[in-house]
VEXDREN-2710 file (C-alpha; in Angstrom, 1 decimal):
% VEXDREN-2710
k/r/px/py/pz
1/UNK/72.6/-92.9/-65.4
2/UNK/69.3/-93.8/-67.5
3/UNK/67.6/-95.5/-64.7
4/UNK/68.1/-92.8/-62.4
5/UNK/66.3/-90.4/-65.2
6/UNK/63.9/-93.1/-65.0
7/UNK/63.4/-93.1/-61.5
8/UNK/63.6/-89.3/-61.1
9/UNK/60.4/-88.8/-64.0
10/UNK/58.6/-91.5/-61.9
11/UNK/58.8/-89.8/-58.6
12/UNK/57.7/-86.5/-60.3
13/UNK/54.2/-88.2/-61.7
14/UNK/53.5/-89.6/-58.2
15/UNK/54.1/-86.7/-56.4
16/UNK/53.3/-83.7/-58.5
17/UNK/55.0/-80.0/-57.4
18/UNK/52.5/-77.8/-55.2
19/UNK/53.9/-74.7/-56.5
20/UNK/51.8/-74.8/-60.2
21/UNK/49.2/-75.5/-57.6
22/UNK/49.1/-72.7/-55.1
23/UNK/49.8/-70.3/-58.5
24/UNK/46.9/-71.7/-60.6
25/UNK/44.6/-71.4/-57.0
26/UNK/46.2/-68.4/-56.3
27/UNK/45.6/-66.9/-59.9
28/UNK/41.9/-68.4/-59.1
29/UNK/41.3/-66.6/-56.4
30/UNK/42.3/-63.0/-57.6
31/UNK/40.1/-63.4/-61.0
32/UNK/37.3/-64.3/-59.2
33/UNK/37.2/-61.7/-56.0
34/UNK/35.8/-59.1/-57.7
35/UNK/32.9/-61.4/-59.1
36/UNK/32.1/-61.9/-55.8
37/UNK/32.4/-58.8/-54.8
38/UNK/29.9/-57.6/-57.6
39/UNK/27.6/-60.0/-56.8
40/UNK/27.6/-58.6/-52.7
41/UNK/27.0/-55.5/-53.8
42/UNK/24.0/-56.7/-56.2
43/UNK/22.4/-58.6/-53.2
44/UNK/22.7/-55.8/-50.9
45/UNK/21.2/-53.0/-53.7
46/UNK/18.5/-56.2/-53.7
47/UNK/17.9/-56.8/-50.5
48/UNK/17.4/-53.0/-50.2
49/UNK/15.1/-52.2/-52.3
50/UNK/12.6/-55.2/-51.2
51/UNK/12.8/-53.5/-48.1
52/UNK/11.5/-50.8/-49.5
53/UNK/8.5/-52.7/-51.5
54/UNK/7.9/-54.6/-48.6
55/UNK/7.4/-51.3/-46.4
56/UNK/5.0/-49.3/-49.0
57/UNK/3.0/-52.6/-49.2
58/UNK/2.3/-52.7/-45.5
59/UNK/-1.0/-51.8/-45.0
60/UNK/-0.1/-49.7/-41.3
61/UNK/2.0/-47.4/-43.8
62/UNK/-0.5/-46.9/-46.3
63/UNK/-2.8/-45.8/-43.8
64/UNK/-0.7/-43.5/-42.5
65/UNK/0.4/-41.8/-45.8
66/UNK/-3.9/-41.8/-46.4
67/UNK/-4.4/-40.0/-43.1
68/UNK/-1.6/-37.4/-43.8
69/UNK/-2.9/-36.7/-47.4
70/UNK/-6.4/-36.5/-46.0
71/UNK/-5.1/-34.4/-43.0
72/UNK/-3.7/-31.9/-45.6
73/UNK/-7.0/-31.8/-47.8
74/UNK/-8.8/-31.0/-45.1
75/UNK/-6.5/-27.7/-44.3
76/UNK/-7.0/-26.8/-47.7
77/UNK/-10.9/-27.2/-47.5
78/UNK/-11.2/-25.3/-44.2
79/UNK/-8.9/-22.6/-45.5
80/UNK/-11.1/-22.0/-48.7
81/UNK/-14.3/-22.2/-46.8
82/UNK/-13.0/-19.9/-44.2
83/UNK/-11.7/-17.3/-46.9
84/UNK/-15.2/-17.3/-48.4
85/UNK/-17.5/-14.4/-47.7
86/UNK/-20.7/-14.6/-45.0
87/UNK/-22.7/-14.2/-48.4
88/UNK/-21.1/-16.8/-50.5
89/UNK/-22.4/-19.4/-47.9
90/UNK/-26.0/-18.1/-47.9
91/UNK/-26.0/-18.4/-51.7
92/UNK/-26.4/-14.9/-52.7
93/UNK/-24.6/-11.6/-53.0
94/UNK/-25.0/-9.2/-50.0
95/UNK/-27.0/-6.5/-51.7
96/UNK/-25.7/-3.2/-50.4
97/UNK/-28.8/-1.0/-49.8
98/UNK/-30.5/-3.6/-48.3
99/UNK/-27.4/-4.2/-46.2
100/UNK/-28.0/-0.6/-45.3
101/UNK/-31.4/-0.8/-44.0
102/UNK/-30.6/-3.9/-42.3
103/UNK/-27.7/-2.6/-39.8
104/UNK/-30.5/-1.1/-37.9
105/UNK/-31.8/-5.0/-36.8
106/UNK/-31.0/-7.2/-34.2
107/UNK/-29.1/-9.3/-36.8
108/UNK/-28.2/-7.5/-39.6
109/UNK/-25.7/-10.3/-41.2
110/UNK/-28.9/-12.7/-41.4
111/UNK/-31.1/-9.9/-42.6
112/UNK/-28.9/-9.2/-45.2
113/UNK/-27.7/-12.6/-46.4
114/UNK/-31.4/-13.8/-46.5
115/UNK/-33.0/-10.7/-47.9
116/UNK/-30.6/-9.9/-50.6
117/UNK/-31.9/-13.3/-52.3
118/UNK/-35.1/-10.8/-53.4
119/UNK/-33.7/-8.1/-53.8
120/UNK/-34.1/-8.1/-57.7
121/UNK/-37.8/-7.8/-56.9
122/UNK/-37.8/-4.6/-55.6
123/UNK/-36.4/-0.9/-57.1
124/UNK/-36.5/0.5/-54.2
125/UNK/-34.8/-0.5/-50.9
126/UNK/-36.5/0.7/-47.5
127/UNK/-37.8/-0.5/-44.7
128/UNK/-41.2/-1.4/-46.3
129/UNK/-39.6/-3.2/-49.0
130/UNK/-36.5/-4.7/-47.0
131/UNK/-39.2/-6.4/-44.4
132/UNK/-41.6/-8.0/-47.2
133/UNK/-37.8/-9.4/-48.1
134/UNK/-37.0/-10.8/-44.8
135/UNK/-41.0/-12.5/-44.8
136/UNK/-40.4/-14.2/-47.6
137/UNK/-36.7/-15.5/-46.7
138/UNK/-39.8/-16.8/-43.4
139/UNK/-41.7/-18.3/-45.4
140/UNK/-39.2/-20.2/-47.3
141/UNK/-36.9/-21.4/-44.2
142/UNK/-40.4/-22.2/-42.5
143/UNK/-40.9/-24.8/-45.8
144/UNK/-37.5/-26.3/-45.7
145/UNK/-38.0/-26.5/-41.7
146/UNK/-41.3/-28.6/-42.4
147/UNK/-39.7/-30.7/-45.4
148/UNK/-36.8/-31.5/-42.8
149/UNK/-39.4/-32.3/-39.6
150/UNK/-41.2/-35.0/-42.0
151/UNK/-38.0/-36.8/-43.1
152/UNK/-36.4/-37.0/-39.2
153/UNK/-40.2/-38.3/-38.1
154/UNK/-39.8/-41.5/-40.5
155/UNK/-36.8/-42.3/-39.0
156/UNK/-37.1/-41.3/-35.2
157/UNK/-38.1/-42.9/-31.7
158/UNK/-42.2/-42.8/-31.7
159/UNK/-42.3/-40.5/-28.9
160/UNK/-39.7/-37.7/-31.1
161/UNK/-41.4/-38.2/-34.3
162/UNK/-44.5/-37.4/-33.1
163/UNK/-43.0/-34.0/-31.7
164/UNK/-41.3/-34.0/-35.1
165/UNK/-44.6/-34.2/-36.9
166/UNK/-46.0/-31.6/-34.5
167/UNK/-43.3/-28.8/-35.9
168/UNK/-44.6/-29.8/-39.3
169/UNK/-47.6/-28.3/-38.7
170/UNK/-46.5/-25.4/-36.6
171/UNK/-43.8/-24.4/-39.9
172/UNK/-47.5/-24.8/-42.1
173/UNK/-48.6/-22.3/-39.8
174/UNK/-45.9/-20.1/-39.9
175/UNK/-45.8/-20.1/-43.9
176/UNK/-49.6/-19.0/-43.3
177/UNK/-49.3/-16.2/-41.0
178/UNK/-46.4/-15.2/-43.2
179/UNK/-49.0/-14.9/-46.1
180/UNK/-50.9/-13.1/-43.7
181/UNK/-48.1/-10.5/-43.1
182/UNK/-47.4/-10.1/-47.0
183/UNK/-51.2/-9.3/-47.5
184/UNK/-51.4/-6.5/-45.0
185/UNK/-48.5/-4.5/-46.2
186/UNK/-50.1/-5.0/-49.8
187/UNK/-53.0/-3.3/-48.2
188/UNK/-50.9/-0.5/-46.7
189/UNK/-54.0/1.1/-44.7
190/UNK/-53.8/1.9/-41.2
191/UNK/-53.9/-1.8/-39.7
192/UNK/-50.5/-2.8/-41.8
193/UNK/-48.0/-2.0/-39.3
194/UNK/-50.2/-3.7/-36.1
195/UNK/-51.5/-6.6/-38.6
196/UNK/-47.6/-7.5/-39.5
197/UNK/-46.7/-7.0/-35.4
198/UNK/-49.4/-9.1/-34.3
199/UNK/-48.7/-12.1/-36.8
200/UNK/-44.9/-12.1/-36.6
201/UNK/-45.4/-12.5/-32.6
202/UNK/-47.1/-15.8/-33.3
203/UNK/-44.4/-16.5/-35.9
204/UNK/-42.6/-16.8/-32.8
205/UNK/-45.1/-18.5/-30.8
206/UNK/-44.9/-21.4/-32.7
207/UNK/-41.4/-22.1/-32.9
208/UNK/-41.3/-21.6/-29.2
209/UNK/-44.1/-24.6/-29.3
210/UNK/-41.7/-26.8/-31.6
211/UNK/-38.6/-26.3/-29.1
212/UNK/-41.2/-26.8/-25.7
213/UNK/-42.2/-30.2/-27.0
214/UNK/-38.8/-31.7/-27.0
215/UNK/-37.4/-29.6/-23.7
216/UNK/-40.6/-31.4/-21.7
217/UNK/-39.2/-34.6/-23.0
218/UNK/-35.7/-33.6/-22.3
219/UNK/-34.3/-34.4/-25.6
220/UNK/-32.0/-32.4/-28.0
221/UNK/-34.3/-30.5/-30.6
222/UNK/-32.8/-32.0/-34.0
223/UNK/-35.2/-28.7/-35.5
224/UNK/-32.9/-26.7/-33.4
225/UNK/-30.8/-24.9/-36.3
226/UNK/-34.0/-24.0/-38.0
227/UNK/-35.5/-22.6/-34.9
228/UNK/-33.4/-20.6/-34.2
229/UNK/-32.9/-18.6/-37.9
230/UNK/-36.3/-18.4/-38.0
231/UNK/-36.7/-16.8/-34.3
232/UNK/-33.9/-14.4/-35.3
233/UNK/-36.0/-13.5/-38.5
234/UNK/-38.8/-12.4/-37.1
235/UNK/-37.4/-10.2/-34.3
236/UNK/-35.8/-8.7/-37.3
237/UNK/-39.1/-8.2/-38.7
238/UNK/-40.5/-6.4/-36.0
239/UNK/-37.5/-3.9/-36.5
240/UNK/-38.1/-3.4/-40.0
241/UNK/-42.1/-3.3/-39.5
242/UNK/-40.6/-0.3/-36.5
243/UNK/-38.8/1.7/-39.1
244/UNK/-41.6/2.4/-41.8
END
């Protein structure tokens, strides 16, 4: 009987039962699943969000949230401009008697915006008054027209800044004439109202001399915007110089 114990104890060491085996793997397997399973939900919450670092770090979508913060300034700017008054943008407060007398010109939103800029100057607002108004507003685009011709000439084709440099003097004259018309309603004799016509007429004259030079050459008049205000001025002047 003993060596049959003995033989039976041997056989179990060679060959060991499976069962503690597939219980202890088993066991394993089930303590360890949800590890894993933590550890796939980690990488995927990882994986994730360097997706999303990756994406705000590319340059094509940076630009793009640029251009649509930019786009949206913009609106904002326009809409605030836009909701401005005329006045605000000429610099000054539309005075309302000299608004008044100026709704009997040509262009009564440029006689008032430029006017009202002197209107401190004067008690009274009439025509008289209103029109040495709108000569000085002249005189004082004329100057910033002749600071602006000198600056495009440095920088211009030789054949435009020499036109350029041509206006300069023209807007010299027109500051003088302007002078001129400021004088004579000082004066206020008989020769006033003809004195004032006769040099706001070459007011014109000479911006129509600054635009000719560049048409002959058939290039855009970069003096243009200047031109024009001051053209628009004096025909208001001769209105004014009509009502006293």
């Amino acid at each position: 009987m003993a060596p049959n114990m003995n033989l039976l104890k041997s056989s179990l060491k060679c060959h060991p039962s499976p069962i503690p085996q597939i219980i202890s793997s088993s066991l394993s397997e089930s303590l360890s699943a949800p590890e894993e399973r933590d550890h796939s939900d980690i990488s995927r919450n990882t994986t994730i969000k360097t997706k999303i670092i990756s994406i705000s770090k590319n340059p094509h979508f940076n630009r793009e949230k640029e251009a649509v913060t930019m786009k949206r300034s913009t609106q904002i700017i326009l809409y605030l401009l836009l909701s401005y008054p005329i006045w605000s943008l000429a610099g000054s407060p539309a005075n309302p008697a000299v608004s008044l007398v100026c709704s009997r010109t040509h262009d009564p939103n440029l006689c008032t915006s430029s006017s009202s800029k002197y209107a401190g100057s004067y008690p009274v607002k009439n025509a008289k008054s209103v029109l040495e108004m709108q000569l000085r507003a002249i005189s004082k685009r004329a100057s910033a027209a002749q600071g602006k011709a000198v600056k495009f000439a440095s920088t211009s084709p030789p054949n435009v800044s020499s036109a350029l440099r041509a206006c300069g003097h023209l807007y010299s004259n027109i500051i003088d004439l302007i002078g001129v018309c400021l004088r004579a309603i000082g004066a206020n004799d008989g020769q006033t109202k003809s004195m004032v016509q006769i040099n706001v007429m070459q007011v014109r004259q000479s911006v129509q001399q600054c635009d000719m030079s560049f048409q002959k050459m058939n290039v855009k008049n970069p003096m243009a915007r200047f031109d024009n205000s001051l053209m628009k001025m004096s025909v208001n002047c001769d209105d004014l110089n009509n009502m006293m």
